[in-house]
C-alpha distance (Angstrom), angle and dihedral (degrees) to the residues before:
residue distance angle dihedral
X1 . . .
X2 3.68 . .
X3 3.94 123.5 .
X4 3.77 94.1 -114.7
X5 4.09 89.9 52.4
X6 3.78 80.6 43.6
X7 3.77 94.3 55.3
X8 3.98 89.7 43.2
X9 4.01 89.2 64.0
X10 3.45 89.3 51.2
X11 3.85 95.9 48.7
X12 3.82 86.8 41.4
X13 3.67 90.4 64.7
X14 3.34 100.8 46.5
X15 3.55 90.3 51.3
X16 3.38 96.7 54.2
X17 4.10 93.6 49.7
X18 3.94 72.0 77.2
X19 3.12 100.1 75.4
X20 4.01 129.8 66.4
X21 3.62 106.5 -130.5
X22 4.49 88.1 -154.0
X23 3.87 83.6 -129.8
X24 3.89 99.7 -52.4
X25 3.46 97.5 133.1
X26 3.72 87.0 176.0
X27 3.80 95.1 68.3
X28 3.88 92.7 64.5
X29 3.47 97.4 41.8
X30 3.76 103.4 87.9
X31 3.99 88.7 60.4
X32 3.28 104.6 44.4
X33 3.92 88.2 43.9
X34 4.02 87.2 54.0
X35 3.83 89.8 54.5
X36 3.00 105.2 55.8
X37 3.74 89.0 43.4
X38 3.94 87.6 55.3
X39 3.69 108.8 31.6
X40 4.21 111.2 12.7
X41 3.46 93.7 167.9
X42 3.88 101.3 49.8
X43 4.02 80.9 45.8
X44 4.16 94.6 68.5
X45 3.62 92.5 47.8
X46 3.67 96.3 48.0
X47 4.14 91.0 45.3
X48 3.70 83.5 52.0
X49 4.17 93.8 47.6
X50 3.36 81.5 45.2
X51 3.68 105.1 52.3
X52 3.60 92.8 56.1
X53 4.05 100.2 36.8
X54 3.85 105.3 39.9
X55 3.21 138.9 97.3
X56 3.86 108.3 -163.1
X57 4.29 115.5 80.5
X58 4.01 89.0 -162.9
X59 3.63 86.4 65.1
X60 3.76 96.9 42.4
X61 3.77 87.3 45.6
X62 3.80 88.3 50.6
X63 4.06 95.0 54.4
X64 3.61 92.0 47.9
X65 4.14 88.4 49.3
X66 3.97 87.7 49.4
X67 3.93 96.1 43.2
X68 3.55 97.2 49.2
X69 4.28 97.4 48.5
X70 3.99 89.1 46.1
X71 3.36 121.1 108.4
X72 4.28 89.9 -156.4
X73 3.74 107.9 128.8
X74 4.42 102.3 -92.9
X75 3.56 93.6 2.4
X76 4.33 87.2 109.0
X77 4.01 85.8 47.3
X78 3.99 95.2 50.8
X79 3.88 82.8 35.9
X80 3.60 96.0 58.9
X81 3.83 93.9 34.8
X82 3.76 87.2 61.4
X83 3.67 90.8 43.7
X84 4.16 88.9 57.1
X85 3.66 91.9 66.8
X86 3.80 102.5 51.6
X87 3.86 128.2 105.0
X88 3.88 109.3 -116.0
X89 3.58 99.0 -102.2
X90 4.19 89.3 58.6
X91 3.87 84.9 54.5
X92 3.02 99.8 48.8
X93 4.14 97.6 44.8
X94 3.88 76.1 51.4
X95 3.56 97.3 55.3
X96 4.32 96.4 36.5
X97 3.91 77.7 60.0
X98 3.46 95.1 53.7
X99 3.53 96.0 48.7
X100 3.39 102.6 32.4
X101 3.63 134.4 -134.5
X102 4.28 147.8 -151.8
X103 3.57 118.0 -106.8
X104 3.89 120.6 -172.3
X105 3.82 118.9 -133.5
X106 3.94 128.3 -166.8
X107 3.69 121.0 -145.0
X108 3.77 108.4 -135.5
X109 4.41 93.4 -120.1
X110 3.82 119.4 -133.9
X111 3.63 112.7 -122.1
X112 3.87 112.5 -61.5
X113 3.88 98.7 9.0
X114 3.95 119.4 91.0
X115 3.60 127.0 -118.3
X116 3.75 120.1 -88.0
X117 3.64 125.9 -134.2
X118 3.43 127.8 -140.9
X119 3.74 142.2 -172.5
X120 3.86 113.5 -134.8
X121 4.35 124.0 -177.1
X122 3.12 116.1 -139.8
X123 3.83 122.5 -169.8
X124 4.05 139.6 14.6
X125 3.75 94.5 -58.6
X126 3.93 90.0 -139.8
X127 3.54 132.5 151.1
X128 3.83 112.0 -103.2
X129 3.80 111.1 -98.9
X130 3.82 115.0 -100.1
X131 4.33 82.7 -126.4
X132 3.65 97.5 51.8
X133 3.56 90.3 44.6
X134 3.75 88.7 56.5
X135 4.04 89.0 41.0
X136 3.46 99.2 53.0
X137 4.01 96.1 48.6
X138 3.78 88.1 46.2
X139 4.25 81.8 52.2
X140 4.03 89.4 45.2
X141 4.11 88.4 44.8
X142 3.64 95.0 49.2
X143 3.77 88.0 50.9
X144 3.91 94.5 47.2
X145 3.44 87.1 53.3
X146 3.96 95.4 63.5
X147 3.60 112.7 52.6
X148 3.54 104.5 -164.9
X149 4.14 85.8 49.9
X150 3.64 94.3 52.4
X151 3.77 107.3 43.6
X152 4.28 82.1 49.2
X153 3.94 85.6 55.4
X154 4.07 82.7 51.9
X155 3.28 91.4 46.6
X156 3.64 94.3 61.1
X157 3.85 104.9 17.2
X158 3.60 110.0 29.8
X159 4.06 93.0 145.1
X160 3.59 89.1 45.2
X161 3.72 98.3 57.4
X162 3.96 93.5 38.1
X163 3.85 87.0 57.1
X164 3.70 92.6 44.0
X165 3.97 83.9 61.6
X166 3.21 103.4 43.0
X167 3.69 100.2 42.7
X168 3.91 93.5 52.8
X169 3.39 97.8 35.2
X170 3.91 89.8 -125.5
X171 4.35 104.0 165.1
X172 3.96 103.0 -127.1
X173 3.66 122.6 -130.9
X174 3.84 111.9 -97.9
X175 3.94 88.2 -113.7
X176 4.26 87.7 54.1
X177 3.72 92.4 46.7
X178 3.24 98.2 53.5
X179 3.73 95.4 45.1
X180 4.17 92.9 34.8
X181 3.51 101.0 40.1
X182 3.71 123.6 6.1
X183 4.33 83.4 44.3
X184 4.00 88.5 -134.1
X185 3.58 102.1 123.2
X186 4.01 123.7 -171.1
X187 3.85 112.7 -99.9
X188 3.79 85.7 -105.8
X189 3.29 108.4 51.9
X190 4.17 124.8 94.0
X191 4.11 91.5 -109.5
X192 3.65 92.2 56.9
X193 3.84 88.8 50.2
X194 3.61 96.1 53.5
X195 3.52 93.1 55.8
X196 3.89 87.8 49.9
X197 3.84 78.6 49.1
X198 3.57 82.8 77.1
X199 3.62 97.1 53.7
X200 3.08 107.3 50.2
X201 3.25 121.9 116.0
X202 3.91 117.5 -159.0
X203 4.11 129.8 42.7
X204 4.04 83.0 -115.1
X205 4.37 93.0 62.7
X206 3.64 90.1 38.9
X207 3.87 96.1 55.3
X208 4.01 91.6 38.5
X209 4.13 90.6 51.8
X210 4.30 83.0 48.5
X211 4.01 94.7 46.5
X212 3.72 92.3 48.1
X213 3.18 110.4 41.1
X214 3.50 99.9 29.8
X215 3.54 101.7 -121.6
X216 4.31 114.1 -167.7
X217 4.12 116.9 -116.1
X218 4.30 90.6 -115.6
X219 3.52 96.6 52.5
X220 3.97 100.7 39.6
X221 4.37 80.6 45.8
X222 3.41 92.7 62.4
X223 3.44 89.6 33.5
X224 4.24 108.4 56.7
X225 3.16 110.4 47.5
X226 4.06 93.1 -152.7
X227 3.13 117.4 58.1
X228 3.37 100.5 -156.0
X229 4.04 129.5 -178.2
X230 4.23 85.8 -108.8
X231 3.71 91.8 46.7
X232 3.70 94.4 45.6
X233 4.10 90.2 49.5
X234 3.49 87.8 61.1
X235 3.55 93.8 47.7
X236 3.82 105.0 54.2
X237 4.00 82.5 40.0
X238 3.71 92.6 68.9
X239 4.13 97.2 40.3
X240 3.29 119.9 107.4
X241 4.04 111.5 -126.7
X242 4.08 93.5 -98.8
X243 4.00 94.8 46.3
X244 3.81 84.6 53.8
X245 3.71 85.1 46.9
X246 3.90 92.3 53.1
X247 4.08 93.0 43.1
X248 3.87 96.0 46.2
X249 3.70 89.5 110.0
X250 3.48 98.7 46.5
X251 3.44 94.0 44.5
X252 4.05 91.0 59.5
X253 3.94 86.1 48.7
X254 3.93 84.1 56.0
X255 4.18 87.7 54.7
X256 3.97 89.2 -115.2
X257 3.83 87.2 134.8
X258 3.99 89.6 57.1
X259 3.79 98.7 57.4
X260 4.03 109.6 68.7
X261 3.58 97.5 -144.6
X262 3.76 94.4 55.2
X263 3.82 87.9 49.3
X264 3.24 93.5 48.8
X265 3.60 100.1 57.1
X266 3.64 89.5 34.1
X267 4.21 86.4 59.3
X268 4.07 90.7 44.7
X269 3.76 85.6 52.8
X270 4.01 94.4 47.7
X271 4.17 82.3 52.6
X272 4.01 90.1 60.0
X273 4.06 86.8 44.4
X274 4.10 92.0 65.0
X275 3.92 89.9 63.8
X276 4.08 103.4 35.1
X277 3.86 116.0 109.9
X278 4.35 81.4 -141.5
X279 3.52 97.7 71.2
X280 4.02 125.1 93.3
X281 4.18 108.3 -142.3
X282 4.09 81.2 -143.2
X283 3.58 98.5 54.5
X284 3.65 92.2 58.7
X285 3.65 91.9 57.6
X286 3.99 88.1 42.6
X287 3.73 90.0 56.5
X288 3.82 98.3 53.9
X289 3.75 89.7 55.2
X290 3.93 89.5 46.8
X291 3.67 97.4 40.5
X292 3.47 115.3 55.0
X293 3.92 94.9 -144.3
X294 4.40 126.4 164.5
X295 3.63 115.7 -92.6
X296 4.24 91.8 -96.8
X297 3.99 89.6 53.9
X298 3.92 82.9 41.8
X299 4.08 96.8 57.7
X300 3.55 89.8 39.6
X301 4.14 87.9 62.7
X302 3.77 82.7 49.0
X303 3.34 105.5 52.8
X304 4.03 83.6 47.9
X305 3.78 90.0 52.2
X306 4.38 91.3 42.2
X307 3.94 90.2 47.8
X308 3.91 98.0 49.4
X309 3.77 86.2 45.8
X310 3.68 96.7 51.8
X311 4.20 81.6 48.7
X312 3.67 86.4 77.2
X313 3.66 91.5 71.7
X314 4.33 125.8 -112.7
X315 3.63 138.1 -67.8
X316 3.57 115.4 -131.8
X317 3.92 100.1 176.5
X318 3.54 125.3 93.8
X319 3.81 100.2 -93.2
X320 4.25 126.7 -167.9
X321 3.61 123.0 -165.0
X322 3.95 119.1 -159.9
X323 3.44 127.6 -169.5
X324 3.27 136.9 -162.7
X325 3.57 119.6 -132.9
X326 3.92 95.4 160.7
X327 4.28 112.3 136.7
X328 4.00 112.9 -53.1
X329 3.97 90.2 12.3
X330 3.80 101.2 125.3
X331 3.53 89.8 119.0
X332 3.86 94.2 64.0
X333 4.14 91.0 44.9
X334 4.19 84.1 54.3
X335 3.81 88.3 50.5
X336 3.71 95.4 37.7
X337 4.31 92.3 50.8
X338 4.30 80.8 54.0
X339 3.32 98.4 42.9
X340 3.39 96.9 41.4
X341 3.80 84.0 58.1
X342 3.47 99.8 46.9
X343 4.03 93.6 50.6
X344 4.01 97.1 45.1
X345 3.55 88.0 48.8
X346 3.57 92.6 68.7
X347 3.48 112.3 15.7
X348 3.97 117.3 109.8
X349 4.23 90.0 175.6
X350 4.07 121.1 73.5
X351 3.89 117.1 -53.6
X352 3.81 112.4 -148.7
X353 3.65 118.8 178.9
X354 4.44 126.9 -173.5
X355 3.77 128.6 -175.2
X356 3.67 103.7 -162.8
X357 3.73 143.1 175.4
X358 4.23 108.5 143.1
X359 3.51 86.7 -22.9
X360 3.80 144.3 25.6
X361 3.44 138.1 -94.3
X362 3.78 120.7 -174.7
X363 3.93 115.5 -151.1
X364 3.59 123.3 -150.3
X365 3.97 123.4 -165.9
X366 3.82 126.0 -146.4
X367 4.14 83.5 -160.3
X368 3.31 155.4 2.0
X369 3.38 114.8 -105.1
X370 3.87 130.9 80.8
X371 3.73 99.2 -99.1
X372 4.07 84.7 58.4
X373 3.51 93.8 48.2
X374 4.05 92.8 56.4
X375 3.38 82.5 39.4
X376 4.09 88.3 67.9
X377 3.34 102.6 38.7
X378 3.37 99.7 44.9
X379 4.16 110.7 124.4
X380 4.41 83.3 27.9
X381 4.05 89.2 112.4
X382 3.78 131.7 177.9
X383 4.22 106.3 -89.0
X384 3.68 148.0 111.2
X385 3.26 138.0 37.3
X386 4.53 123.6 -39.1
X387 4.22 112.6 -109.9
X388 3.48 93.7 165.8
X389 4.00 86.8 -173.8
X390 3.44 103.5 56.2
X391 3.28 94.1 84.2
X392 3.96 97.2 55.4
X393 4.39 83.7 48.2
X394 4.04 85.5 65.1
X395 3.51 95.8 45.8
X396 3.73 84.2 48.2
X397 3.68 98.4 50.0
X398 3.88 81.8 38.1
X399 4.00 89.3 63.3
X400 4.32 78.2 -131.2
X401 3.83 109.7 154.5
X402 3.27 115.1 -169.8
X403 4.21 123.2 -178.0
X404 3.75 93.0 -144.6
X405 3.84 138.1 23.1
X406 3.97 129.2 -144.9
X407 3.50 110.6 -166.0
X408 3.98 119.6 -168.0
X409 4.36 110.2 -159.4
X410 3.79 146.9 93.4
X411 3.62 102.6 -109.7
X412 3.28 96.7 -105.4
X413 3.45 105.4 128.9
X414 3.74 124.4 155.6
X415 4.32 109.8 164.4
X416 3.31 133.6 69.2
X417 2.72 133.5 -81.8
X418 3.96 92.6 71.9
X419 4.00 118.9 -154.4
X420 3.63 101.7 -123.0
X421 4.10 97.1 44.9
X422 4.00 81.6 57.9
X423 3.22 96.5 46.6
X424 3.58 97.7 52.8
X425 3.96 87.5 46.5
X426 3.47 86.6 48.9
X427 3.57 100.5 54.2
X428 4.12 91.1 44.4
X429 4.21 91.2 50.0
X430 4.22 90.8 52.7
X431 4.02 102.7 29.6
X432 4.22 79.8 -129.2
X433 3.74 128.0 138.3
X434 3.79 106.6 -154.5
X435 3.49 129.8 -176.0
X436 3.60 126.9 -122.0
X437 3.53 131.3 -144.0
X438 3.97 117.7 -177.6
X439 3.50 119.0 -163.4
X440 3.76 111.9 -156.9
X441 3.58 120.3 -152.6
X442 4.07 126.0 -154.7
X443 3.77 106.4 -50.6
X444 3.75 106.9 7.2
X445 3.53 121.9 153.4
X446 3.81 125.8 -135.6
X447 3.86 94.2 -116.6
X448 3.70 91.5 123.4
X449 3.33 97.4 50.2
X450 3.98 102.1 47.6
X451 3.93 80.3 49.1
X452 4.05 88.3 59.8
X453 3.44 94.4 46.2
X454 3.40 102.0 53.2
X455 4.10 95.1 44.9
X456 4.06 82.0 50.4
X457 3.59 95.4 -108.4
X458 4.09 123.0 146.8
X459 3.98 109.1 -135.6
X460 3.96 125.4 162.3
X461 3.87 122.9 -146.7
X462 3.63 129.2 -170.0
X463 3.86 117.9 -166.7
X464 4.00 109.7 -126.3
X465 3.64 107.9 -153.2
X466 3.74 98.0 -170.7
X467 3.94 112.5 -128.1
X468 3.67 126.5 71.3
X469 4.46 79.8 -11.6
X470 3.99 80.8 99.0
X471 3.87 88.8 61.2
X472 3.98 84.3 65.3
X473 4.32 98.6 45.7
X474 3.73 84.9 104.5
X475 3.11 97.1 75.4
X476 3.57 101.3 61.3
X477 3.60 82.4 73.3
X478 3.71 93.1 75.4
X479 3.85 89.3 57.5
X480 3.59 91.8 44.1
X481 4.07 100.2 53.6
X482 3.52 98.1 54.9
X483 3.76 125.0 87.1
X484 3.90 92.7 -112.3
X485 3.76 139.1 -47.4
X486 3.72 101.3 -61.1
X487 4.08 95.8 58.8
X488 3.52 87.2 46.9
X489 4.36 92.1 56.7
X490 3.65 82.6 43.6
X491 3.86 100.3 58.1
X492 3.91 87.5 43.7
X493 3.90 82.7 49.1
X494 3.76 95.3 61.2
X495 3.75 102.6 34.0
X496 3.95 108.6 118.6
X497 3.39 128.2 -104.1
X498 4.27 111.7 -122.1
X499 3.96 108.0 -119.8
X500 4.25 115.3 -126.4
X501 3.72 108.9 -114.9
X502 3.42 125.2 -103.5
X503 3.74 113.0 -108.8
């Protein structure tokens, strides 16, 4: 294979750690597969990068699956490292890959005909490796052999752990059968308090029973059937920053928001949130449209979302963002308002910013946040027809040089004039060389990019499938705040490798 079709598997891949694969582990599959196939070594590093930088757990879950079925010299080692460090129910979506299971799927029947059944595969149907075998009942061991650490991993991934047994035929301690599987748990363990949970009689017992042992926020819901302002203390005491995150809105439902000492430990908790490693940028944003919170509460999920995203480092080119706004594009203004966001929050170079449909609309922010970036392109609404140049002919008249080019649309463009013949004008009127990033949203064609190709131009595109695809928008920072494609391969390059624990 040549280096440039070498280089395109590598950009391939970290295109498609762009997307969120909603749990269909099989859609990813094929590239990761071909990676490691074409370049195992750059494959560890960038499962390593990845590991610590990412945002999506398919795609985590995916490495670990490829690493630990390769046969590349320390692939099984990183693998397995990886592996250590996952919550149960990650292992064991790792492992039901592996192995391979039968799912059941139910044709939707047309009117007087019944619904057919079908039997689907899903996975590599592949015996477990004799290492991750060993691995994960060193992982289950290790576990077993804290108490307080394996009744939490009951509490929140009972199925998980049962299948993890089961599967691998690993004999359970007699403390984790009886809690796992013969659902008599030891008077001190966490499942024998939640069914005391039940029992108990006054807000005082219920919040003790939660404080000590730890109990999570959807169990003890379901569980208490008052949720008092005691009870509810306890609870948001024992959540971790994201799960707090996740339950803001039904927290406010529960009138935590109305009671000041609730919302004051609720805000000192949101404080700890902007510097844990556990906490998606994205789902901050997510959970002040879900949520329903005041305007303090409201900031406070901003400045969450603002300090993850300036985590991912800065961008110190020259950057333009342009957005197209042409008829039944209200997808690319969403994305545009959040990446907009993400990209001024970070940037210390020259912002520019175009609306466009046969003409174009620059957008100016008074902030950096997401409520500031509605803010400015509020009355910018999806019509008209698609010039996907016009854009760069402002910046051109402008005198704006920008190093690299993000470029929001479906393809569909049908006025002059056209993308690439500006871009090539473009490029000859400033001497520059700048990158281009297209962001495809639902149903785009790949007009633009046959276009490039065939005028010899280099562009990248990553398919936006809408959905839980905006959880993974922060990680087009990490291909937007390097100097170009080539620094970017290089940091992945020299990331280290983690080291498998000894047993």
């Amino acid at each position: 294979m040549n280096r440039t079709a070498e280089q395109d598997t590598r950009l391939s891949i970290l295109n498609t750690l762009l997307t969120t694969p909603h749990r269909k582990l099989d859609q990813v599959y094929p590239v990761h597969a071909e990676m490691v196939k074409q370049d195992p070594l750059f494959y560890g590093h960038l499962a390593a990068w990845y590991n610590s930088t990412g945002e999506i757990r398919d795609h985590k879950e995916m490495f670990v699956i490829n690493l630990c079925t390769s046969d590349f010299e320390g692939h099984r080692n990183t693998g397995l490292a990886l592996l250590r460090e996952m919550p149960p129910y990650q292992v064991q979506r790792v492992v039901d890959f592996i192995h391979g299971k039968k799912i059941k799927k139910k044709s939707k029947p047309k009117r007087g005909e019944e619904a057919k059944v079908t039997i689907e595969s899903v996975g590599l149907n592949k015996n477990i490796p004799s290492s991750m075998k060993t691995e994960i009942t060193r992982y289950l061991k290790e576990r077993e052999g804290d108490n307080s650490w394996f009744d939490t991993s009951v509490l929140t991934a009972r199925a998980s752990l049962k299948r993890l047994y089961a599967l691998l035929h690993v004999s359970p301690s007699e403390r984790a059968q009886k809690v796992l599987f013969e659902e008599n748990p030891p008077e001190d363990s966490s499942l024998f308090a939640a069914k005391q949970l039940l029992k108990a009689s006054t807000p005082a017992e219920q919040a003790a029973t939660i404080m000590e042992h730890k109990i999570p926020y959807r169990i003890a819901s379901s569980v208490v059937s008052a949720m008092t302002p005691t009870v509810m203390m306890a609870l948001i005491e024992v959540m971790s920053p994201q799960e707090l995150i996740n339950n803001v809105g039904s927290l406010r439902k529960r009138g935590a928001f109305d009671n000041p000492d609730l919302k004051g430990l609720i805000e000192k908790k949101l404080e700890k949130a902007k510097t844990s490693k556990r906490v998606s940028a994205l789902k901050s944003q997510e959970a002040i449209k879900a949520g329903g919170v005041s305007e303090d509460i409201q900031k406070k999920l901003e400045e969450i979302a603002d300090t993850q995203v300036k985590s991912k480092g800065q961008i110190n080119r020259p950057t333009a963002l342009l957005i197209d706004k042409s008829g039944s594009m209200s997808q690319a203004i969403e994305l545009g308002k959040r990446i907009g966001s993400m990209i001024s929050a970070i940037s210390t170079a020259e912002f520019w910013v175009y609306a466009f449909d046969t003409m174009a609309y620059p957008i100016v922010s008074t902030g950096k946040d997401l409520a500031s970036w509605e803010k400015a392109l509020r009355g910018i609404n999806a019509q008209g027809g698609t010039s996907c140049g016009v854009a760069l002919e402002y910046m051109i008249r402008s005198k704006q040089i920008a190093e690299q080019i993000i470029l929001i649309t479906d393809e569909g463009e049908n006025s002059t004039p056209a993308f690439v013949t500006s871009l090539k004008k473009y490029r000859e009127q400033f001497k520059v060389d700048p990158s281009v990033v297209i962001v495809k949203t639902v149903g785009a064609t790949d007009k633009l990019e046959k276009d490039a190709q065939q005028a010899g131009l280099t562009v990248d595109a990553w398919q936006f499938n809408g959905g839980s695809d905006y959880y993974s928008l922060p990680q087009l920072l990490s291909f937007l705040n390097k100097p170009g494609k080539l620094e970017l391969l290089m940091e992945i390059m020299s990331y280290p490798l983690p080291e498998r624990r000894a047993a």
